[in-house]
Every structure is written in structure tokens, then in C-alpha cells.
N, C-alpha and C positions, 0 to 999 in steps of 0.2 A: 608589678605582677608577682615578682618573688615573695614580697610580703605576706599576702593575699591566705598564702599557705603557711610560710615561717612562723610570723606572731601568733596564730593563735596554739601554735607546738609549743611554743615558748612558754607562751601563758598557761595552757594546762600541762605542761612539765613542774613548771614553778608552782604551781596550786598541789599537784599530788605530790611534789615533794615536802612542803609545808605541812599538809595534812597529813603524812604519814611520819613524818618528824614528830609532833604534835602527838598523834596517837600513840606513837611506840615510849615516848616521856610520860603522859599522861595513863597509859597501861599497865606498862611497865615499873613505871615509876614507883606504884604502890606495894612491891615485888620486889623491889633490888633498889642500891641508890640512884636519885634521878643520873646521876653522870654517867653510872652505866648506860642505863637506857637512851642519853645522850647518843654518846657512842655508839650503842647500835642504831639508834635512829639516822644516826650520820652516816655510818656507816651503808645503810641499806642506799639513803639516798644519793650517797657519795661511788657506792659500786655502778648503781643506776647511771649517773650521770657521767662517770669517768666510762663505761661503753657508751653512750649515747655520743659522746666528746670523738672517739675513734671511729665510730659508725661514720660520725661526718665529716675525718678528717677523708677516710676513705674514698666514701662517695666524692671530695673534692678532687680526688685523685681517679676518678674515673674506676674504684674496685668495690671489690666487694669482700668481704670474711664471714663464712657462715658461723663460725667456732665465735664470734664478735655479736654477729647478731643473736644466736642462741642465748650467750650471757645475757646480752640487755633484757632479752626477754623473759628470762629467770629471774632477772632484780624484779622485773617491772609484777610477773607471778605472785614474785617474794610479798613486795607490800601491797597486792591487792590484797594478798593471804592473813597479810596482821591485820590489815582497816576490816577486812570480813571477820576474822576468829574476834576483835576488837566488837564489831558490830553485835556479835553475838554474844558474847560474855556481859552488855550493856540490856539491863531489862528495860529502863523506864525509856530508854529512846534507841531502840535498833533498828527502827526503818528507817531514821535518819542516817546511820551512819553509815547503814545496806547500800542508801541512795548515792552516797558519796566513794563510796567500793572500787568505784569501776575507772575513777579516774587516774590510776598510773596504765592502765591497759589501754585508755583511750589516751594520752599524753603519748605513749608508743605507734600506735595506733596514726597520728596523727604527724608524726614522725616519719611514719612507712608513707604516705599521701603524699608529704613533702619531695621524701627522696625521689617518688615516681616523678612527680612533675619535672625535677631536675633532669632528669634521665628521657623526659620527653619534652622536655621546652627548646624553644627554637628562634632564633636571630630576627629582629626585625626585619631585615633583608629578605630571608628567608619566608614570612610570613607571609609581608608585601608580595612576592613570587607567587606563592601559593594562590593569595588571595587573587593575584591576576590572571592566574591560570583556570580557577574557579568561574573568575567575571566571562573569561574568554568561552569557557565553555557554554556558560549560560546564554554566552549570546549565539553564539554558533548551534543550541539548540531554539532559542526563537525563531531565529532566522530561516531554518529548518523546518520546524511548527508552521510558518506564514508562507515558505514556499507550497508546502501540501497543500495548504490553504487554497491558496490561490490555482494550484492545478487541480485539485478537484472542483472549485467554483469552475474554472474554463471546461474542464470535462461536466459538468452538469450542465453547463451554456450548452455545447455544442451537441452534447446529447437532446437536449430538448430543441435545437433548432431543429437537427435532422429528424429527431419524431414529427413535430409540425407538418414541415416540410413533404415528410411519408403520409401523413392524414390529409395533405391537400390534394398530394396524386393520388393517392388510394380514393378521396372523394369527385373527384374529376372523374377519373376509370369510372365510379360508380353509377356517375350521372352520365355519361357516355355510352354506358353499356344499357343501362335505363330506356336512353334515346332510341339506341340501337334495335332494342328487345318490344317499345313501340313501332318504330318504322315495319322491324320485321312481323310484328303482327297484322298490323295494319294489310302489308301486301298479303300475308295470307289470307284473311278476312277477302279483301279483292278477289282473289284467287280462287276463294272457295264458292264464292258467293256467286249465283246462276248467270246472272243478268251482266254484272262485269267480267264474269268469265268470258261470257260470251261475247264480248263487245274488245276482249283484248282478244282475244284467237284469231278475230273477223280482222284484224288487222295487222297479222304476221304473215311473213311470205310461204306459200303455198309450195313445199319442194313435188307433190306428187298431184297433178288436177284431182278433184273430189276429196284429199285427205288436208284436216283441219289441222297443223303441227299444235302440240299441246306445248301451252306457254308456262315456264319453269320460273321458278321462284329463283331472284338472285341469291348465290352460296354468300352466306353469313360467317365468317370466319378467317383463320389464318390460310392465306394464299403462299403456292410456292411459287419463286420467278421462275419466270422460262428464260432461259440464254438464248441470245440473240444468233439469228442462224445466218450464219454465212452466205454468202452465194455460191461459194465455192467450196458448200460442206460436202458433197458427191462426188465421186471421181469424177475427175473432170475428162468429159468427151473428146474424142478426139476430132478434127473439123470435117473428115469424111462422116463420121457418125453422125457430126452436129448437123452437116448437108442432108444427111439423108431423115432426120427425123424431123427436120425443121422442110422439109419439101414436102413429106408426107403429109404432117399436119396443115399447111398450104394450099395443099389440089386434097385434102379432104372433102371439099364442099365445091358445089359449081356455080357460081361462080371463084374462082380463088379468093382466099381468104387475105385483108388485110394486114400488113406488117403487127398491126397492133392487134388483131384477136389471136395472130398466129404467138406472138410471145403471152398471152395470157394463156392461152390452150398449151403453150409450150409449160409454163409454169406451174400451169394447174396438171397437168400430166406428172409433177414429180421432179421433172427436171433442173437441171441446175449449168448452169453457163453466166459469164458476165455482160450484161449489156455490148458491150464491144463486141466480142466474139458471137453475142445471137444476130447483133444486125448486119455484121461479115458473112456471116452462113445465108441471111435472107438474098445480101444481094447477089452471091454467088449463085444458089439455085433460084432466083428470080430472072438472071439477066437474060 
């Protein structure tokens, strides 16, 4: 992986060092004797490279030197600046040489890419960790995704059974009430009608001689219960009392009146006593 980023530093270090070697002989050359221009061309490339040499003794040391990096950067300035002013002093071919300008700034350039990776690269160990931490999440988020899954399918099950469910007794009630709302018609039709009116009245009990009770339509609707009535929901009499109303009601009629109509006329008066205690009162004012 080191590589990946190393060689190709290398290689366009070594190419703009050539080429600007190269130009500042061949420039120069024409100007002064070539060994000068030697010289500085070695020169230029030899300041270039003696900071780029400390740049990365550094970085192997875990530092940094700004005062280090500035100079490289100045060299690498320097002979963009000859291969440009070089480019330009050349009539018949200077967008060739314009083209090839840039490469001590990109050889730096590619130098700085380098260092970063170094400063962010990390142990196979390390990766491995990562990457299992990565796999774990990923699954911990499927697993997640498939549990929703599956609770919103069971909540749309169960939502849709109980809807069903509500439309079959919602249509039950409806065909009930339907039935209901015929029957009830029906007996009013009955009811209204002359001939069966008068054929159900002719057959109800008679509470007053000559008066016809008028026959009432069964109530359709919510009934309240009645609670179930005690026998001994009244104060309960006392046995002189119960003697004296249960003797009354007795010799009310002449001949005396039966054990059994006297506790019906006892009951129907209102009254309230237990079985035991009414037929104790009969025999005591009977005997």
C-alpha cells in the first residue's frame, strides 16, 4: 500500500529534477560556461532534494518543521520559475515547455499526498477491528430493518382482522335491526288496521264491564332491569299487626275467605310478610 503513493513521488521528483537540470544547461549554457550552469542546475536540484531528504527524515520521526517545508517549497517555486522564464524566452516551441512547467510543484505536491497517508495509515490489526466493527453494525442495522418489518406486517394482520371482524358485527346489528324494524312494522300495520284491531282488543281482559282496554304495541328498545324485590323489602309487621290485617282481610267476605285468596288479597294490598309468619297469623286468628 505504501508504494501505491511513494513511486509515483519518486518518479516525478526524478523527472523534474532531469528537466530542470537539463533546462538551466541548456539555457544558461548559451550565457555563461556550461559548468556554471551545471552548477546551478545542481545546485537548484540538489537544495530541492537535500529539504525534501529532511522533510522525510522528520515525518519518519513523527515531526514536522515549517522553516523545512517553506525552503522545499521555494526550491520547488525556484525551478518552476526557470522551466517558465525558459518556456518563454523559447519562440518556436513554448507550449511545450509551458506543458512540462508544473512538474517540480506537482513532484512536491505529491510528496505532501504521501506524507498525509503516512500520518493517516493504520495497522492491519487495526483495519481488521474497524472493518468488524463496520460488518457488526451493518448487521445490527438489518436485523433492526427485519424486526420493523415483521412488527408492522403483524400490526397490519391484526389490524385487518379486527376491521373484518367489526364489519361482520356491524353487519349482523344491521340485519337484526332490519328484522327488528320489519317485525316492528308489521305489528303496527296489525295495530292500525280496523279489522285486526278489533279482533286483538275482543280478546284482552276486560278490567271495567262495557270498557274495551286498548291493545299497546310491544316497546322496541333498551329495557332497564328491575331488581328483584324482597319479601321483606317493608317494614316488617309486627305479629299483632299481621293478626289483625290478615283477620280483616278473612271475615271481609261471608262466607270467610280461604287461606289462599286471603294471602293473595294480603299481597295484593301491598303487604309484605314471609310465607311462615303469613300462615302463623292465619292459624292464630283462624283457630
Amino acid at each position: 500500500m505504501r508504494a501505491k503513493t511513494v513511486l509515483p513521488a519518486v518518479a516525478m521528483t526524478a523527472v523534474s529534477m532531469v528537466l530542470t537540470l537539463a533546462v538551466v544547461v541548456m539555457w544558461l549554457g548559451a550565457a555563461m560556461p556550461w559548468l556554471v550552469a551545471l552548477v546551478v542546475g545542481l545546485g537548484i536540484d540538489g537544495g530541492w532534494l537535500a529539504t525534501l531528504a529532511y522533510e522525510r527524515r522528520l515525518a519518519a520521526q513523527g515531526d514536522h518543521n515549517r522553516t523545512v517545508t517553506a525552503v522545499g517549497w521555494s526550491f520547488g517555486v525556484l525551478a518552476t520559475a526557470v522551466l517558465v522564464a525558459h518556456a518563454l524566452s523559447v519562440a518556436h516551441s513554448a507550449g511545450a515547455w509551458l506543458a512540462v512547467a508544473w512538474l517540480p510543484l506537482a513532484a512536491k505536491a505529491l510528496w505532501l499526498v504521501h506524507g498525509m497517508w503516512e500520518r493517516t495509515a493504520l495497522t492491519p490489526v487495526a483495519l481488521d477491528a474497524i472493518r468488524g466493527i463496520q460488518q457488526e453494525a451493518r448487521d445490527e442495522a438489518a436485523v433492526a430493518r427485519a424486526r420493523l418489518r415483521a412488527e408492522a406486517a403483524t400490526e397490519e394482520t391484526r389490524l385487518t382482522a379486527v376491521t373484518e371482524a367489526g364489519a361482520r358485527v356491524a353487519r349482523v346489528q344491521a340485519r337484526t335491526a332490519q328484522t327488528l324494524s320489519g317485525a316492528w312494522s308489521t305489528l303496527e300495520t296489525a295495530r292500525a288496521g280496523e279489522e285486526t284491531g278489533r279482533a286483538l282488543t275482543s280478546v284482552t281482559t276486560r278490567v271495567t264491564p262495557g270498557v274495551t282496554p286498548r291493545w299497546e304495541l310491544p316497546v322496541w328498545g333498551p329495557m332497564e332491569s328491575v331488581a328483584a324485590r324482597s319479601l321483606e323489602a317493608a317494614p316488617a309487621l309486627t305479629d299483632d299487626a299481621l293478626d289483625v290485617i290478615v283477620d280483616d282481610i278473612r271475615t271481609s267476605q261471608t262466607p270467610a275467605l280461604s287461606y289462599r285468596e286471603m294471602a293473595a288479597r294480603f299481597r295484593a294490598a301491598g303487604h309484605s310478610a314471609s310465607e311462615v309468619r303469613l300462615r302463623a297469623a292465619w292459624k292464630r286468628v283462624a283457630a
